[in-house]
C-alpha positions as CSV (number, residue, x, y, z in Angstrom):
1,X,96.6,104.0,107.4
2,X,93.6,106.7,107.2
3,X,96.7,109.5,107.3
4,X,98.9,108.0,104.6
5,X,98.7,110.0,101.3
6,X,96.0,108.6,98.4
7,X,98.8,106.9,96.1
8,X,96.3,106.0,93.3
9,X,93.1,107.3,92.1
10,X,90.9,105.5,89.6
11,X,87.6,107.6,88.8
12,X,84.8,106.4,86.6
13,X,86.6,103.7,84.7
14,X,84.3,102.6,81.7
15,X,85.7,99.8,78.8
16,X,83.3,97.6,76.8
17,X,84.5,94.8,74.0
18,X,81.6,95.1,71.8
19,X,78.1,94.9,73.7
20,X,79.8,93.4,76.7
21,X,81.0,95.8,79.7
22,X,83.8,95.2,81.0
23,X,83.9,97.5,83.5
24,X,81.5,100.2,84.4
25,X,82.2,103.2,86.3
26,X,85.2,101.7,88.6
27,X,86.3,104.0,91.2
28,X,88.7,103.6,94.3
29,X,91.2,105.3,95.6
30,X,94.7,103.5,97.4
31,X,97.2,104.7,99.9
32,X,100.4,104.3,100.6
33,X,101.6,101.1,102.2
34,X,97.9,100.0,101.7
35,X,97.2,95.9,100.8
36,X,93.7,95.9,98.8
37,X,92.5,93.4,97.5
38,X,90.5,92.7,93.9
39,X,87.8,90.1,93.5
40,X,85.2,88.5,91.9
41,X,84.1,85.8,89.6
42,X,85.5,85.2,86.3
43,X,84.9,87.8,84.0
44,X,84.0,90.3,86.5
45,X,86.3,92.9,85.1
46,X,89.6,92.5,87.8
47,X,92.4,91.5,84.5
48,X,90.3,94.6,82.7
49,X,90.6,96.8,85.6
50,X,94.7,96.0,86.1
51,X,95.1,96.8,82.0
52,X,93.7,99.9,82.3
53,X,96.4,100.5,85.4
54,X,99.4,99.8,83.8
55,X,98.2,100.9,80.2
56,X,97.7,97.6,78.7
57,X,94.7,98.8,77.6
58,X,93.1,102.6,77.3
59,X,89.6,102.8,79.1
60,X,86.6,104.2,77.3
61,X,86.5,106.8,79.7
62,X,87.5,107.6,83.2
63,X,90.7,108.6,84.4
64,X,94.1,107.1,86.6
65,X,95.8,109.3,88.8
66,X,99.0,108.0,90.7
67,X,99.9,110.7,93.2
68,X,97.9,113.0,91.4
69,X,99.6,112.4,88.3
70,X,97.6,111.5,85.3
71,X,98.6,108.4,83.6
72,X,95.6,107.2,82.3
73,X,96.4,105.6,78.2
74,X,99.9,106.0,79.1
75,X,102.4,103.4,77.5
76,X,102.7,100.4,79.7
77,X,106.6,101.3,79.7
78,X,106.1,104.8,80.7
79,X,103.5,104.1,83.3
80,X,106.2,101.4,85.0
81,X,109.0,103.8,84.7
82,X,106.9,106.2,86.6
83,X,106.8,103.8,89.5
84,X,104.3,101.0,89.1
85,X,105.5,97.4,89.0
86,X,103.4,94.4,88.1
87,X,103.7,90.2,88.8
88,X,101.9,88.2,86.8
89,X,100.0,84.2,87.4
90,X,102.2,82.7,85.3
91,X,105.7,83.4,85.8
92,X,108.3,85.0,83.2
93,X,112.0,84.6,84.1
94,X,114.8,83.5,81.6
95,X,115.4,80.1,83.0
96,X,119.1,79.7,81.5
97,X,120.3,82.9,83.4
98,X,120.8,82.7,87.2
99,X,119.2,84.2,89.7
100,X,121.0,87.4,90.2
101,X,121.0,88.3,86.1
102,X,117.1,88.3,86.5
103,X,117.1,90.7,88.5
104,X,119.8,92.8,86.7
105,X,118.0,92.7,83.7
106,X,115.4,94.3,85.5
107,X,117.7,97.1,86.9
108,X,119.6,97.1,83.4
109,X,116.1,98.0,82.1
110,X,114.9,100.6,84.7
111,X,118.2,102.1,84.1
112,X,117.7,102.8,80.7
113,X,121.0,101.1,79.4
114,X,118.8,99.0,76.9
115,X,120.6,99.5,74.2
116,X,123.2,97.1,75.1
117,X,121.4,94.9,77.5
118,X,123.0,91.7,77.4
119,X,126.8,93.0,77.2
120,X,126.3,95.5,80.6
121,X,124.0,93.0,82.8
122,X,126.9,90.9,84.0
123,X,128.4,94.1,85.8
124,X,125.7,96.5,86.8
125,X,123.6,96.5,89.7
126,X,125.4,93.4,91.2
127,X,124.6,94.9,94.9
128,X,121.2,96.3,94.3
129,X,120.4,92.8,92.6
130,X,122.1,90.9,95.9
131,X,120.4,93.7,98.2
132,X,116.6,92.8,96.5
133,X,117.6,89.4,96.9
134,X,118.3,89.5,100.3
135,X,115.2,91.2,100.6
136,X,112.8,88.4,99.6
137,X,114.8,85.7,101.2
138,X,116.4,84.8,98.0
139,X,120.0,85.6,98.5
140,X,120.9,82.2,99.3
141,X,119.9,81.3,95.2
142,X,121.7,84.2,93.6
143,X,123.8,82.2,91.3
144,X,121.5,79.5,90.3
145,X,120.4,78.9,87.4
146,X,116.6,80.3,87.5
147,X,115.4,77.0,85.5
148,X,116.2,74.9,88.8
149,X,114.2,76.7,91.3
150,X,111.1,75.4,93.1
151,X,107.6,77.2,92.2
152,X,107.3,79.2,95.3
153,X,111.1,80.3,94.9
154,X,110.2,81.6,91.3
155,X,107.2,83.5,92.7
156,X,110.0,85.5,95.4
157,X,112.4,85.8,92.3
158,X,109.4,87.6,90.4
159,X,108.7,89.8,93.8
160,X,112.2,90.9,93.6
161,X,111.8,91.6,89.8
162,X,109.0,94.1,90.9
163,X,111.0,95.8,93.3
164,X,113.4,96.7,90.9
165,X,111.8,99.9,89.0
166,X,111.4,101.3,93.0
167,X,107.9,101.0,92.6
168,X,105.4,103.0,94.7
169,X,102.1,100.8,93.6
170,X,102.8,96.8,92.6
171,X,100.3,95.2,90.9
172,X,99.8,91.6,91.6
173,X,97.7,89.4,89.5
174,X,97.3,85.8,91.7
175,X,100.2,86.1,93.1
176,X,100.1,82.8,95.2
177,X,98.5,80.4,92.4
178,X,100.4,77.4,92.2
179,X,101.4,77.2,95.9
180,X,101.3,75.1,98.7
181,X,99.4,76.6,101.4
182,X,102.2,77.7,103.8
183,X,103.9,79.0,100.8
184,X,101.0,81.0,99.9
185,X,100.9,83.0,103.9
186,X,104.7,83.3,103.6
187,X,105.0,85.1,100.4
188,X,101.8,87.3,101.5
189,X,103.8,88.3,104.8
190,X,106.4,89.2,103.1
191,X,105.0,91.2,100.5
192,X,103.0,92.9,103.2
193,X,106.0,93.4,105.4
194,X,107.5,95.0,102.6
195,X,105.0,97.8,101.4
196,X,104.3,98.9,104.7
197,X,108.1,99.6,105.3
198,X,108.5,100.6,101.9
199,X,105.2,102.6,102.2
200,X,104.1,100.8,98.7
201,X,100.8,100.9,97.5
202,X,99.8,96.9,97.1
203,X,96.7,96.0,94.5
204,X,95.8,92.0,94.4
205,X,93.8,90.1,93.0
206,X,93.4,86.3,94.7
207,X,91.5,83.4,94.4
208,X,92.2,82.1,97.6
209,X,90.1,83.8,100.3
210,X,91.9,82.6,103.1
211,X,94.4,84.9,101.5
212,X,92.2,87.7,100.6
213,X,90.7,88.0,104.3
214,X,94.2,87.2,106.2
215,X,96.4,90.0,104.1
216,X,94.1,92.7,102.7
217,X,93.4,95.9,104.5
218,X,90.6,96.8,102.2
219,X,89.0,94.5,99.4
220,X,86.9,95.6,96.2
221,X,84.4,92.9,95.1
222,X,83.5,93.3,91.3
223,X,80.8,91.6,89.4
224,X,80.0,91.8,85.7
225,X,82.3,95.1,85.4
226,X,80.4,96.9,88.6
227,X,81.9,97.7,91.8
228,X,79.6,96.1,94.1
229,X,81.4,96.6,97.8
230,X,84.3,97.9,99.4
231,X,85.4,98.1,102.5
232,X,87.4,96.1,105.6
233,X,87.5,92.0,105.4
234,X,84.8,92.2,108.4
235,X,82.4,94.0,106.1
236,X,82.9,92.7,103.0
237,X,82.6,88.6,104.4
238,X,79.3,90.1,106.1
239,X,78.2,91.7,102.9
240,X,74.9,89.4,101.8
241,X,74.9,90.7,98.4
242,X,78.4,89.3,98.1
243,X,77.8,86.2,99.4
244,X,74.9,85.7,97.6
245,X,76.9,86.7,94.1
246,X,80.1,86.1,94.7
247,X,81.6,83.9,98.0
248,X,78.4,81.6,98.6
249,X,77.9,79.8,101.8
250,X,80.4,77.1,101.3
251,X,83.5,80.2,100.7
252,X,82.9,82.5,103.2
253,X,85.8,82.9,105.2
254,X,85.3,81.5,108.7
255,X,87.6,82.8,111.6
256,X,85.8,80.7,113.7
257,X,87.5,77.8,112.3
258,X,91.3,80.0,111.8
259,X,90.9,80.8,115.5
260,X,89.7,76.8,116.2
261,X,93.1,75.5,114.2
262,X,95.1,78.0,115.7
263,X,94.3,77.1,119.6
């Protein structure tokens, strides 16, 4: 990992709403194929942080460099033509449309044929779609109807979605809320599996820490807009000022007890 090239740079990242900071002098880098995680408490600054990443939002200062390329205050378009792709908590398909047109609309989009959207969909990218499909064990569902599928299909529909712009960082904001457990580790394998063959840059930010501490290479804890640790899940879990702020006794992850279920 420590010889893969720095995909994104984030340096100094400053925003404040009125009198309350947001964020306050962020600054990490990310390589390629790397799976870091974001996290903190509510209103620690990790939605603020992903804004100011795909251009949501333009910081108050600071600067975003993906592969040295400035796109800090881009347009959110630009910055994912550019090659960073984003999945959201909540889920946004077009539930009358089947499978495969989901993702074509996405590959209608990244191909710039917007202009008649709707009319060219049915006929382009029909392989890449089946291909991306395929690729998050989906392929099986191309012609449903998007409305019938189960939550943790929709969340694999919405990884292929991603994929579609050819992305070199993905974003990924919860991306297992909502699921069972076992759905939760499968999606995560697969997403890691993914990047590291893809060599894709993965930024997450997770609730669950069983999650965070099985998939993550790396994790960033925030708290109130600061960056207050980074480094491997071994350090971060045996961090006491993230423990005491942010994990608490009760939410530390134990490998003692993955290692006891596992035997």
């Amino acid at each position: 990992m420590s010889m893969a090239p720095t995909l994104l740079s984030v340096e100094e990242l400053t925003k404040s709403y009125g009198g309350v900071h947001a964020m306050r002098g962020v600054s990490f880098e990310l390589r390629a194929g790397e799976i870091l995680a974001l996290i903190g408490p509510n209103g620690a600054g990790k939605s603020t942080c992903f804004n100011a990443l795909n251009g949501q939002i333009i910081p108050d200062s600071g600067r975003v460099r993906l592969l040295g390329e400035e796109i800090t205050g881009k347009k959110p378009r630009l910055i994912w033509r550019m090659g960073v792709g984003r999945t959201f908590q909540i889920t946004a398909t077009f539930p009358t449309m089947t499978v495969r047109e989901n993702v074509q609309v996405a590959l209608v989009s990244h191909g710039g044929e917007l202009f008649n959207l709707w009319a060219s969909t049915a006929r382009h990218a029909r392989d890449e779609a089946g291909r991306l499909l395929d690729l998050v064990g989906m392929g099986a569902y191309a012609e449903r109807p998007c409305g019938e599928l189960a939550y943790g299909d929709l969340k694999r529909l919405e990884l292929a979605i991603a994929l579609a712009n050819q992305p070199k960082l993905l974003l990924m904001d919860e991306p297992t809320a909502g699921m069972a457990p076992r759905e939760r580790v499968e999606l995560m394998r697969l997403t890691a599996r993914i990047a590291r063959e893809q060599s894709i840059g993965v930024l997450f930010t997770e609730h669950d820490m069983d999650v965070v501490f099985e998939h993550a290479d790396r994790i960033l804890v925030l708290n109130r807009g600061s960056l207050i640790a980074e480094g491997s899940p071994e350090e971060v879990r045996g961090n006491a000022q993230v423990q005491a702020i942010y994990l608490g006794e009760g939410l530390v992850y134990d490998a003692r007890h993955r290692e006891g279920a596992s035997a």
